[in-house]
PQR file with spaces between the fields and no chain letter, atoms N, CA, C, O and H, PARSE charges and radii, in Angstrom:
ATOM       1  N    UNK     1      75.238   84.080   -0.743 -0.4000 1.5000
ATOM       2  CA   UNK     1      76.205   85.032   -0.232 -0.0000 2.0000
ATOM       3  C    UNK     1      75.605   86.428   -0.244  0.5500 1.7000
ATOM       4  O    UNK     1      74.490   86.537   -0.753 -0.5500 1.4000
ATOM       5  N    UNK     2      76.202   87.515    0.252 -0.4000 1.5000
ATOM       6  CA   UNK     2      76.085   88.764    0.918 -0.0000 2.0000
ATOM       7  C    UNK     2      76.238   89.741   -0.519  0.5500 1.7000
ATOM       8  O    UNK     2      77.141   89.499   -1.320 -0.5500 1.4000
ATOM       9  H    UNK     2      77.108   87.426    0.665  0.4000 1.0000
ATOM      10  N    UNK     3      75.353   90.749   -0.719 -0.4000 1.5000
ATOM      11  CA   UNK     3      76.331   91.774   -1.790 -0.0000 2.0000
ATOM      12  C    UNK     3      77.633   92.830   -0.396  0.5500 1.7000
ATOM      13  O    UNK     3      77.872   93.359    0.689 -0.5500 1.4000
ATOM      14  H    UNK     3      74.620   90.945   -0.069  0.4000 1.0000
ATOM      15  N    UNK     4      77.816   92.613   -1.102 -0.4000 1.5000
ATOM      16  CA   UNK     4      79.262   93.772   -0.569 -0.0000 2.0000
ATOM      17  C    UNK     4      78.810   95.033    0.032  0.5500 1.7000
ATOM      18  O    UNK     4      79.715   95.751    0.458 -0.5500 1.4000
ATOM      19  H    UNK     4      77.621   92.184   -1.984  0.4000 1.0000
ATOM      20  N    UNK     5      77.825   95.381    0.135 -0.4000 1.5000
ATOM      21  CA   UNK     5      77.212   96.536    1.184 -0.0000 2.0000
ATOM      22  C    UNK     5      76.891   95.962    2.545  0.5500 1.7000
ATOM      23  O    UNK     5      77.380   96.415    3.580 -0.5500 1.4000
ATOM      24  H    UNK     5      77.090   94.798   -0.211  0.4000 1.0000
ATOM      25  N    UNK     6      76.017   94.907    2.499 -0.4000 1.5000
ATOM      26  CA   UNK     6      75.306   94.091    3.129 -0.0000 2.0000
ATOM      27  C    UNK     6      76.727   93.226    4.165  0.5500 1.7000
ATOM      28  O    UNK     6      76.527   93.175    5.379 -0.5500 1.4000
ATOM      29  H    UNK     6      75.620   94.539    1.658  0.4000 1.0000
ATOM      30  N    UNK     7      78.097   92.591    3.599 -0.4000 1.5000
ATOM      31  CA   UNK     7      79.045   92.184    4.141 -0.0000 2.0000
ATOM      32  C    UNK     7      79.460   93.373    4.850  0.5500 1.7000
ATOM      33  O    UNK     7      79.725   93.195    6.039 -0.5500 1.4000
ATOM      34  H    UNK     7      78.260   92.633    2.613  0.4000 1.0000
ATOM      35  N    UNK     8      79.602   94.787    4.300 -0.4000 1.5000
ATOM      36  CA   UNK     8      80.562   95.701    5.598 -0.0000 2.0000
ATOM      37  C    UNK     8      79.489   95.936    6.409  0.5500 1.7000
ATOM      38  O    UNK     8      79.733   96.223    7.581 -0.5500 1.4000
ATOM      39  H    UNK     8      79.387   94.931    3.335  0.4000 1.0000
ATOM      40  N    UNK     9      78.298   95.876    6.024 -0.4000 1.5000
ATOM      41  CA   UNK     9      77.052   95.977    7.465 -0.0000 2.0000
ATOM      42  C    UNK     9      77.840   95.315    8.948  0.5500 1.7000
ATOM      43  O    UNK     9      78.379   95.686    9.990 -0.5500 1.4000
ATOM      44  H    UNK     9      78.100   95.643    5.072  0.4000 1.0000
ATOM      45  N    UNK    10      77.313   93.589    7.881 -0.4000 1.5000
ATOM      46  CA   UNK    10      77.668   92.839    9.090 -0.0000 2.0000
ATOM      47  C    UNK    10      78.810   92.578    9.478  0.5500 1.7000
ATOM      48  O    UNK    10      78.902   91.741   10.377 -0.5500 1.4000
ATOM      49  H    UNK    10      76.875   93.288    7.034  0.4000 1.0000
ATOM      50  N    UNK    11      80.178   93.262    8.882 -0.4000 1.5000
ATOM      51  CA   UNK    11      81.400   93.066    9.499 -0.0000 2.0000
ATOM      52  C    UNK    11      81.501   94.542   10.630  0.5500 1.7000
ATOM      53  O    UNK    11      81.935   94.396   11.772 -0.5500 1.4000
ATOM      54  H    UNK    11      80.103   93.941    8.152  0.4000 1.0000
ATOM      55  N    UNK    12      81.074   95.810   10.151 -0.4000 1.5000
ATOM      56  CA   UNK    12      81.117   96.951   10.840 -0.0000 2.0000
ATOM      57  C    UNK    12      80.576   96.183   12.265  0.5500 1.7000
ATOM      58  O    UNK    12      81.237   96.318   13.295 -0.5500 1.4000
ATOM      59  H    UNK    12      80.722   95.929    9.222  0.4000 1.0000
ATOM      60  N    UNK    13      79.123   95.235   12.250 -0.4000 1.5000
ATOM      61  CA   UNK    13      78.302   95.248   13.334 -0.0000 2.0000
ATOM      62  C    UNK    13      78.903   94.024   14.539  0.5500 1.7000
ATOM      63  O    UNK    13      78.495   93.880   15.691 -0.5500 1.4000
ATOM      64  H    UNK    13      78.586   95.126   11.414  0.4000 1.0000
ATOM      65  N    UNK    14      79.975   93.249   13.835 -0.4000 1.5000
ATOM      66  CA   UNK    14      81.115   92.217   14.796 -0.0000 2.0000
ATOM      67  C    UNK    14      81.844   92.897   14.839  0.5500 1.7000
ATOM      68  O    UNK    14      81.609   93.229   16.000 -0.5500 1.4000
ATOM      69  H    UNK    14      80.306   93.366   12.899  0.4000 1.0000
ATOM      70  N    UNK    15      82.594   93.457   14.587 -0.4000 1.5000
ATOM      71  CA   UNK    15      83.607   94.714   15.327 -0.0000 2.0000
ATOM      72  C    UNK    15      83.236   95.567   16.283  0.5500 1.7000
ATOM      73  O    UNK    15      84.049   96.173   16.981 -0.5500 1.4000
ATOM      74  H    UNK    15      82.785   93.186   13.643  0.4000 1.0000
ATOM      75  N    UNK    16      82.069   95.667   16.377 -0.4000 1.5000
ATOM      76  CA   UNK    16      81.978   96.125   17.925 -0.0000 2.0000
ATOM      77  C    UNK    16      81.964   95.462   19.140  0.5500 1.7000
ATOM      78  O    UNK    16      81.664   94.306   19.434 -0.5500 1.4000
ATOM      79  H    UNK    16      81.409   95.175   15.811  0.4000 1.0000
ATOM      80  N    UNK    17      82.316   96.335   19.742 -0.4000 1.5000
ATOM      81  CA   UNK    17      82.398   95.742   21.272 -0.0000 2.0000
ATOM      82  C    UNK    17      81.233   94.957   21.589  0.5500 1.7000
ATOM      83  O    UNK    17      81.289   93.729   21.657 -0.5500 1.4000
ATOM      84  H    UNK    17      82.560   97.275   19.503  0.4000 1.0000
ATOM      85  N    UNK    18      79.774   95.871   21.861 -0.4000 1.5000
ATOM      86  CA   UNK    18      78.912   95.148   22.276 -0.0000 2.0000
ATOM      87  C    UNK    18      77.448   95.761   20.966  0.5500 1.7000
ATOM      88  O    UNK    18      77.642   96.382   19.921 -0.5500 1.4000
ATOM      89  H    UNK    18      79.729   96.869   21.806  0.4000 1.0000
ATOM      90  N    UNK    19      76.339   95.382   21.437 -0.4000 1.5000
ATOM      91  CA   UNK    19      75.252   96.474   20.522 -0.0000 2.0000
ATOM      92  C    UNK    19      75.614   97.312   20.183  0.5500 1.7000
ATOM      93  O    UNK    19      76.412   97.935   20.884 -0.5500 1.4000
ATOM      94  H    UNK    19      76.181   94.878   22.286  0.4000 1.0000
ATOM      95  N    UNK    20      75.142   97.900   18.638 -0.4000 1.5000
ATOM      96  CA   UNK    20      75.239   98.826   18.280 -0.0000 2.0000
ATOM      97  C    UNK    20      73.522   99.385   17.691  0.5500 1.7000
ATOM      98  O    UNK    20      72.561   98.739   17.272 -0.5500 1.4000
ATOM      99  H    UNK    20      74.494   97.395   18.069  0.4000 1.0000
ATOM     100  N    UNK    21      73.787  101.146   17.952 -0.4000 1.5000
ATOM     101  CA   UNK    21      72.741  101.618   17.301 -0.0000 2.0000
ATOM     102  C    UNK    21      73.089  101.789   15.506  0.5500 1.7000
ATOM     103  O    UNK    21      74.218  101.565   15.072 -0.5500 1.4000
ATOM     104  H    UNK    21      74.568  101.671   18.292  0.4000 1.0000
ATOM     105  N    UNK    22      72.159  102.130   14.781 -0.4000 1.5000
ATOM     106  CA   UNK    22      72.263  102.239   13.384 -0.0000 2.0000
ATOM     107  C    UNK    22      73.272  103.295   13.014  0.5500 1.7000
ATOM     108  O    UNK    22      73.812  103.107   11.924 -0.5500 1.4000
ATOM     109  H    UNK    22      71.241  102.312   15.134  0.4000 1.0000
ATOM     110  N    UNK    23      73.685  104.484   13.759 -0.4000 1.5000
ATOM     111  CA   UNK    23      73.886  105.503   14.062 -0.0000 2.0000
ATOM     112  C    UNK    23      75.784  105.316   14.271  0.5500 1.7000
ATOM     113  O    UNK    23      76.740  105.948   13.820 -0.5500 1.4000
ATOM     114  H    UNK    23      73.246  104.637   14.645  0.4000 1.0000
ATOM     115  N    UNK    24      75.658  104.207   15.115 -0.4000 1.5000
ATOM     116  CA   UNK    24      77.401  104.091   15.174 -0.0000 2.0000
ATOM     117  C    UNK    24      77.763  102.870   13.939  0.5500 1.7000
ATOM     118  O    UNK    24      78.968  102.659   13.804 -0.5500 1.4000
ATOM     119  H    UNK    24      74.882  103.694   15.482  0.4000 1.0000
ATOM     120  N    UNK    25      77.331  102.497   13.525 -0.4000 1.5000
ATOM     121  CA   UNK    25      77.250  101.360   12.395 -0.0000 2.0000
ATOM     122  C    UNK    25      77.914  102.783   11.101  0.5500 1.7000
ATOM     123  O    UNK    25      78.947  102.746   10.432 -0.5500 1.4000
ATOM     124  H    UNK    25      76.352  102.668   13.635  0.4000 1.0000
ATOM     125  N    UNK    26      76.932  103.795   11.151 -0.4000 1.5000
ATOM     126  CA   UNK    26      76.799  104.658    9.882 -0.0000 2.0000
ATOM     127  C    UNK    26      78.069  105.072   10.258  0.5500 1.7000
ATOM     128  O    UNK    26      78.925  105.027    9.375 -0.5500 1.4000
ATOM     129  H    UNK    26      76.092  103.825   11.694  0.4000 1.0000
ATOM     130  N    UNK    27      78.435  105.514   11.495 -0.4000 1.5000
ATOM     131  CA   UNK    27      80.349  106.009   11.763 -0.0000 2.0000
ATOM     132  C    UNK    27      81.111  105.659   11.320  0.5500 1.7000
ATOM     133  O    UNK    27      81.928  106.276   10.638 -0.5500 1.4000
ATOM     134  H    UNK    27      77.739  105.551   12.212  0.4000 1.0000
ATOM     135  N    UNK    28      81.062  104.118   11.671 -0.4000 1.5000
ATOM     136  CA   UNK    28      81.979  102.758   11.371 -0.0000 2.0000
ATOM     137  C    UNK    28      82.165  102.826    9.777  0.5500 1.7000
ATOM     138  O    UNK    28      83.267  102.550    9.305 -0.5500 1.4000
ATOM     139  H    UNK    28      80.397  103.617   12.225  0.4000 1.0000
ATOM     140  N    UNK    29      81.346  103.105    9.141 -0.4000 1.5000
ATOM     141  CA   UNK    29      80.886  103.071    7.489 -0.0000 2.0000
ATOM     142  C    UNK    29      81.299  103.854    6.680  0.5500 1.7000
ATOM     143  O    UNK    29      81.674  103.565    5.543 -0.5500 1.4000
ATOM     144  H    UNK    29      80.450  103.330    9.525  0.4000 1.0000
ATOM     145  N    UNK    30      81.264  105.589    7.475 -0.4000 1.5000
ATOM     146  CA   UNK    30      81.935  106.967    6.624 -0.0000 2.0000
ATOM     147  C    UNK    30      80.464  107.276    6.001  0.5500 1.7000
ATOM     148  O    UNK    30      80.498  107.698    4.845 -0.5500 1.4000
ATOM     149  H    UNK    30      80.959  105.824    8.398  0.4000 1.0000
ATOM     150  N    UNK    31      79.007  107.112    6.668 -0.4000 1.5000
ATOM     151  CA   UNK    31      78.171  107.463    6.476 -0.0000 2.0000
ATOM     152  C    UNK    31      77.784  108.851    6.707  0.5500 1.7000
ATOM     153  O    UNK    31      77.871  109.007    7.925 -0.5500 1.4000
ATOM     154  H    UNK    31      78.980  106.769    7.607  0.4000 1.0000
ATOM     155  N    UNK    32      77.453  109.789    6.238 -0.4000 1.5000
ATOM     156  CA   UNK    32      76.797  110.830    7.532 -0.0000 2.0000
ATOM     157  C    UNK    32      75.650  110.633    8.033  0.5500 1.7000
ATOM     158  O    UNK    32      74.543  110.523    7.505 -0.5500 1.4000
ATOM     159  H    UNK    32      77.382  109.662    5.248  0.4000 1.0000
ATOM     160  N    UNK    33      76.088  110.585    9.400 -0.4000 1.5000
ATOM     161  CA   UNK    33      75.273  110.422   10.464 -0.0000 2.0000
ATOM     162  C    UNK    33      74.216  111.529   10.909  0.5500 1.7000
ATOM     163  O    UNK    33      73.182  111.371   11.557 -0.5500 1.4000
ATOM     164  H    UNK    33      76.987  110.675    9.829  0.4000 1.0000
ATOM     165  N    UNK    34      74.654  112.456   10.487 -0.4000 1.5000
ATOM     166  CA   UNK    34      73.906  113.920   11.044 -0.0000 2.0000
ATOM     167  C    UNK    34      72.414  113.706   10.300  0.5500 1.7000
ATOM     168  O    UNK    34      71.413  113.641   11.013 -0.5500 1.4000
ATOM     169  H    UNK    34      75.494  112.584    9.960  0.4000 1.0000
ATOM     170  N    UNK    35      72.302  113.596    8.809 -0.4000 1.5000
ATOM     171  CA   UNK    35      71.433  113.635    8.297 -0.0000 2.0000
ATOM     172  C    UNK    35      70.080  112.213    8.279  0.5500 1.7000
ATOM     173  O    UNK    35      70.353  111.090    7.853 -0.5500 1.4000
ATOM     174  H    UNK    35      73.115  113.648    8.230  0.4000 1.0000
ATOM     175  N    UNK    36      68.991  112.508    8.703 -0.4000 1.5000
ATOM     176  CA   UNK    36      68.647  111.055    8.679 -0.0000 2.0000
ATOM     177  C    UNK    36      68.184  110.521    7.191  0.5500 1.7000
ATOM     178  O    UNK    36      67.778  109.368    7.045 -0.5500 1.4000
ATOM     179  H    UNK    36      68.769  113.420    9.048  0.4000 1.0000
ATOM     180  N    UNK    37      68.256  111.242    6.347 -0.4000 1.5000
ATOM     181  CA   UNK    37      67.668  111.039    4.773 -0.0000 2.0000
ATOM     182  C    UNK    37      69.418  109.760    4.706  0.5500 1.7000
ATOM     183  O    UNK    37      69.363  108.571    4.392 -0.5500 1.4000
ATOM     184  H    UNK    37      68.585  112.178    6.466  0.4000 1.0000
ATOM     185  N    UNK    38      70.286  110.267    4.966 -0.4000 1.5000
ATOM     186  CA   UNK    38      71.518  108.841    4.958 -0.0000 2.0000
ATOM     187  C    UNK    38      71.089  108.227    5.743  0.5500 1.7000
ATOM     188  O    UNK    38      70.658  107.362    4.981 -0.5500 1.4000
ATOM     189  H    UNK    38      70.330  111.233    5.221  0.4000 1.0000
ATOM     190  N    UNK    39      70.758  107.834    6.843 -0.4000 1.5000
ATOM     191  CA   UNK    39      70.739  107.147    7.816 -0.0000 2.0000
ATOM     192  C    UNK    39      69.870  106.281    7.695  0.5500 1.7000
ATOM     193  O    UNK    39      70.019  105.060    7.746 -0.5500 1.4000
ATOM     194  H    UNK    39      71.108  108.538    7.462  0.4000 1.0000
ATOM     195  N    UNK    40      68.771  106.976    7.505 -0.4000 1.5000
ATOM     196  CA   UNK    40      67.536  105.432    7.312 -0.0000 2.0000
ATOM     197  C    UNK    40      67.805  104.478    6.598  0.5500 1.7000
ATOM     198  O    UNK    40      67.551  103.359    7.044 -0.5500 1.4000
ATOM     199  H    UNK    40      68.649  107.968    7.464  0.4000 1.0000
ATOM     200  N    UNK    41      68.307  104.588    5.483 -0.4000 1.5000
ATOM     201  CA   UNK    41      68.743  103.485    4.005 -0.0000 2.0000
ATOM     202  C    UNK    41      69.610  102.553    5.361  0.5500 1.7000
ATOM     203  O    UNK    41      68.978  101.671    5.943 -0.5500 1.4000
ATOM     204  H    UNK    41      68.513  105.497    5.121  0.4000 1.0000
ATOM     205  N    UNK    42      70.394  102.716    5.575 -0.4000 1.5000
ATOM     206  CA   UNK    42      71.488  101.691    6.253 -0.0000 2.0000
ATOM     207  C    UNK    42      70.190  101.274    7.553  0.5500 1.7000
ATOM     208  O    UNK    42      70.089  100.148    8.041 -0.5500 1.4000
ATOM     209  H    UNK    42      70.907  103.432    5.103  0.4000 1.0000
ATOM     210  N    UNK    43      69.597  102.061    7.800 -0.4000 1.5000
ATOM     211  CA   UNK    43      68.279  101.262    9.514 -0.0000 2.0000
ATOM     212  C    UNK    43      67.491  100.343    8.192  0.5500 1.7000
ATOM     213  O    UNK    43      66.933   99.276    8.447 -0.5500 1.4000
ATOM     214  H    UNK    43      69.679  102.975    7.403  0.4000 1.0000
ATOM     215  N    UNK    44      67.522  100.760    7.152 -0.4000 1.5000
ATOM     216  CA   UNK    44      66.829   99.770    6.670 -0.0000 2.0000
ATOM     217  C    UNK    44      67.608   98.127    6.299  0.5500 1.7000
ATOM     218  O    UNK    44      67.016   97.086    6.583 -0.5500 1.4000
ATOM     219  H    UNK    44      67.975  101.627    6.945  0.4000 1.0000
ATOM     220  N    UNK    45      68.836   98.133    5.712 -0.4000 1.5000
ATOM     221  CA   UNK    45      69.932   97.098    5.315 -0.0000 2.0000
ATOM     222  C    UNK    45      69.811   96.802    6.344  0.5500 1.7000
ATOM     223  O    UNK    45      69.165   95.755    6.288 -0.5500 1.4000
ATOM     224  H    UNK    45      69.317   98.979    5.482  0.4000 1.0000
ATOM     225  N    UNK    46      70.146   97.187    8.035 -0.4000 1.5000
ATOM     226  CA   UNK    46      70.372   96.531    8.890 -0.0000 2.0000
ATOM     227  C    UNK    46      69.255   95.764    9.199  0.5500 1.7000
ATOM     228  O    UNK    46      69.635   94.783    9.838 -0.5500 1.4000
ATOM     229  H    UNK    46      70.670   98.038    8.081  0.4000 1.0000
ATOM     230  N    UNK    47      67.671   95.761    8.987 -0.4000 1.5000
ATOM     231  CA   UNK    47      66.564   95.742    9.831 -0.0000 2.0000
ATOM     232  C    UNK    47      66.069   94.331    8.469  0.5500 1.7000
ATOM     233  O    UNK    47      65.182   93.501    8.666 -0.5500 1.4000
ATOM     234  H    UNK    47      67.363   96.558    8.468  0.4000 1.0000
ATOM     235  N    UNK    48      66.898   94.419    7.219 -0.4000 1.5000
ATOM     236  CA   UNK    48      66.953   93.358    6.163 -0.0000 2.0000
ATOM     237  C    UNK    48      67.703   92.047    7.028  0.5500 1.7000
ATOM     238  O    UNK    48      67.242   90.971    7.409 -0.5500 1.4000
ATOM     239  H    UNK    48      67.619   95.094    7.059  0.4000 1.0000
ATOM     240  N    UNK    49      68.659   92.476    7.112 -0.4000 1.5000
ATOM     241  CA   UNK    49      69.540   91.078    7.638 -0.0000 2.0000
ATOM     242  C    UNK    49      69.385   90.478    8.885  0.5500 1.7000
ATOM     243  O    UNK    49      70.069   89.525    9.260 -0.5500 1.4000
ATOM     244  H    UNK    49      69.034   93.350    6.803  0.4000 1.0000
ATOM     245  N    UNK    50      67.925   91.359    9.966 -0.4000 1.5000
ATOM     246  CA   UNK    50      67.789   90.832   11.081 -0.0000 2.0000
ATOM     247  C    UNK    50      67.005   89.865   10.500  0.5500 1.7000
ATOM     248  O    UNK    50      67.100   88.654   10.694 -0.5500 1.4000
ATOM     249  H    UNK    50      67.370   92.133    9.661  0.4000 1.0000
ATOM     250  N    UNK    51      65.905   90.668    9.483 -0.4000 1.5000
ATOM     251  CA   UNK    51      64.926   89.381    8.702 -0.0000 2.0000
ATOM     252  C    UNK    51      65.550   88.167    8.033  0.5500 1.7000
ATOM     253  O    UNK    51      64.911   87.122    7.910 -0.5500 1.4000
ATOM     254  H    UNK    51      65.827   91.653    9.326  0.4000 1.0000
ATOM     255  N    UNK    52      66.461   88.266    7.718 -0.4000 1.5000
ATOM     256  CA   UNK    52      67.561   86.938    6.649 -0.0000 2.0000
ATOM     257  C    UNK    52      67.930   86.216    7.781  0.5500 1.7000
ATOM     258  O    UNK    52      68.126   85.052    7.431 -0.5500 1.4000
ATOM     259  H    UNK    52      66.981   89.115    7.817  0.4000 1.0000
ATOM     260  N    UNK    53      68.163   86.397    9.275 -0.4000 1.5000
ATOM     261  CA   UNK    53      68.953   85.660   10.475 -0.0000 2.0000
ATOM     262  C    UNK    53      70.188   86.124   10.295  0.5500 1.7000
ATOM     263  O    UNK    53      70.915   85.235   10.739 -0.5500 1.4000
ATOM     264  H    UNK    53      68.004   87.342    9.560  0.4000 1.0000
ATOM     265  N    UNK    54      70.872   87.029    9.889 -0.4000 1.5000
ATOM     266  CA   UNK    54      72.200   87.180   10.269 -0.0000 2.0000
ATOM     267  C    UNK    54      72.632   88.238   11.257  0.5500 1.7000
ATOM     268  O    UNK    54      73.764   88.268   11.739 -0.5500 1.4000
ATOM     269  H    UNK    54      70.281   87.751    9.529  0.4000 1.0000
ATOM     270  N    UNK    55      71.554   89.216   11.569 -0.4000 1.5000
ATOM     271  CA   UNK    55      71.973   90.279   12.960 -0.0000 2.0000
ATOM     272  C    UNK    55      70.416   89.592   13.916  0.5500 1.7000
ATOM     273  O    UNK    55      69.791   88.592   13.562 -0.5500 1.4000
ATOM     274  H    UNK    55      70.635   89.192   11.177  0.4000 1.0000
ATOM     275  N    UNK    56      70.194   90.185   14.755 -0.4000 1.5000
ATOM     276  CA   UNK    56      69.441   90.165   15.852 -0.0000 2.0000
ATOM     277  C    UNK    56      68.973   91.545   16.316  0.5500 1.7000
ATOM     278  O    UNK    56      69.716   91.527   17.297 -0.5500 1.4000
ATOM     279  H    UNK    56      70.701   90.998   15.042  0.4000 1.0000
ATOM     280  N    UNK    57      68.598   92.262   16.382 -0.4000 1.5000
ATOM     281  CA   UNK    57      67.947   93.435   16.824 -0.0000 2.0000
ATOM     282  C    UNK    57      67.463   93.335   18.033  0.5500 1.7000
ATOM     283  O    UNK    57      66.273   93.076   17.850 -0.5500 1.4000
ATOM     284  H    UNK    57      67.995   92.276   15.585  0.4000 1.0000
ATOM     285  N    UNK    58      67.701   93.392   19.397 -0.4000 1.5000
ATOM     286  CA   UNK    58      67.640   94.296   20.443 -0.0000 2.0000
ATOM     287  C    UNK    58      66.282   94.896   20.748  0.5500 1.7000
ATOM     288  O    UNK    58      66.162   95.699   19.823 -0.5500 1.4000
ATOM     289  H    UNK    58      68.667   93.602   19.545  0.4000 1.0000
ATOM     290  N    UNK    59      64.917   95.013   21.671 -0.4000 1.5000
ATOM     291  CA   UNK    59      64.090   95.320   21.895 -0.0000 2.0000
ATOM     292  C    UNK    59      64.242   96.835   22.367  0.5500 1.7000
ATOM     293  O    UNK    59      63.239   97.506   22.610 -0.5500 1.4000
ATOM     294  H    UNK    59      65.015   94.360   22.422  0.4000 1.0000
ATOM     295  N    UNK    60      65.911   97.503   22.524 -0.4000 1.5000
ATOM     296  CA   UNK    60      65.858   98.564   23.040 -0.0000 2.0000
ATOM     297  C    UNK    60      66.245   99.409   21.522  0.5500 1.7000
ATOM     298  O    UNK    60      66.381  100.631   21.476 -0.5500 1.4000
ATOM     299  H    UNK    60      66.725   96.958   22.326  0.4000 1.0000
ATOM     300  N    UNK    61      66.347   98.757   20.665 -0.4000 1.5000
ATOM     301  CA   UNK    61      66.902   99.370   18.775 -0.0000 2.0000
ATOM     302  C    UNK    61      67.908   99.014   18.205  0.5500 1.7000
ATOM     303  O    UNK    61      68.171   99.176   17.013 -0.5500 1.4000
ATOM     304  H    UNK    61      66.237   97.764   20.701  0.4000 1.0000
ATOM     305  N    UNK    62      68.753   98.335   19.277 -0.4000 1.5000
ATOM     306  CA   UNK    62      70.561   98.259   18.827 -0.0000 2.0000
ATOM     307  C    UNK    62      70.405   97.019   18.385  0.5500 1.7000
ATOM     308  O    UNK    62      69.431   96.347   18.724 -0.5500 1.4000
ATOM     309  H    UNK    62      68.540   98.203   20.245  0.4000 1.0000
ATOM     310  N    UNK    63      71.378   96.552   17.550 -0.4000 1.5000
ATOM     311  CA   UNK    63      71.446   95.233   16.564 -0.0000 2.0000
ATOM     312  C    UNK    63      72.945   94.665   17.752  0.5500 1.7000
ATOM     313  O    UNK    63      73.582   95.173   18.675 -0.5500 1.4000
ATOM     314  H    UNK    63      72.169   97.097   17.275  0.4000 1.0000
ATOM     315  N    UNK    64      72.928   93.206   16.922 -0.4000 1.5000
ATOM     316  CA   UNK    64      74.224   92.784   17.581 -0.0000 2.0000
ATOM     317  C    UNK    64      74.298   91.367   16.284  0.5500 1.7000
ATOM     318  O    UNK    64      73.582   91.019   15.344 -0.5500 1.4000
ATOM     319  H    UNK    64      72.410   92.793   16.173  0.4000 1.0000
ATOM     320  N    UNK    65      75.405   90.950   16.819 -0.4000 1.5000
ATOM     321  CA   UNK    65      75.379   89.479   15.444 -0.0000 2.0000
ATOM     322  C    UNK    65      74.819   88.649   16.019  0.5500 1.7000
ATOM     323  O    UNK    65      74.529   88.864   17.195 -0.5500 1.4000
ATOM     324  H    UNK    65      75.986   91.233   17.582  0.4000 1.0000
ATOM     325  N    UNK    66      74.538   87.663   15.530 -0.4000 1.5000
ATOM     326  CA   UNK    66      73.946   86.515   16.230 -0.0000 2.0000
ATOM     327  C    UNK    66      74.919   85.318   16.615  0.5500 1.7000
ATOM     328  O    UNK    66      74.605   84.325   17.271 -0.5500 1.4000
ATOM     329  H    UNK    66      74.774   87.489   14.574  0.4000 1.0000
ATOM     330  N    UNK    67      76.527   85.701   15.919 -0.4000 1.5000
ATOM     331  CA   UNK    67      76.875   84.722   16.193 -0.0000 2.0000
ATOM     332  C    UNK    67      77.636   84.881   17.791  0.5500 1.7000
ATOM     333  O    UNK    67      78.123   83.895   18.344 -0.5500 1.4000
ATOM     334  H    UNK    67      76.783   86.509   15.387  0.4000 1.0000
């Protein structure tokens, strides 16, 4: 199972409509977005769970679920 950071990742990233960048994920989250010193940590969680098989990452940057 998921730790509980890692679950609102991938629930923030099925609640969207379609792809998302890391950037609207961090919105979805109550991250700040402005700063990238926040931002990278979460491009990184997300860029973890493409490696585990549970998101898919996009050749243009945006993630999506796989399911």
């Amino acid at each position: 199972m998921l730790p509980p950071d890692y679950r609102r990742i991938l629930a923030a990233v099925r609640q969207a409509a379609g792809p998302v960048m890391a950037r609207h994920v961090g919105e979805i989250l109550g991250v700040d977005v402005t700063q990238r010193a926040k931002l990278e940590p979460l491009r990184g969680r997300l860029v973890r769970l493409v490696d585990r098989g549970w998101l898919r990452k996009l050749p243009d940057g945006r993630f999506t679920s796989r399911l």
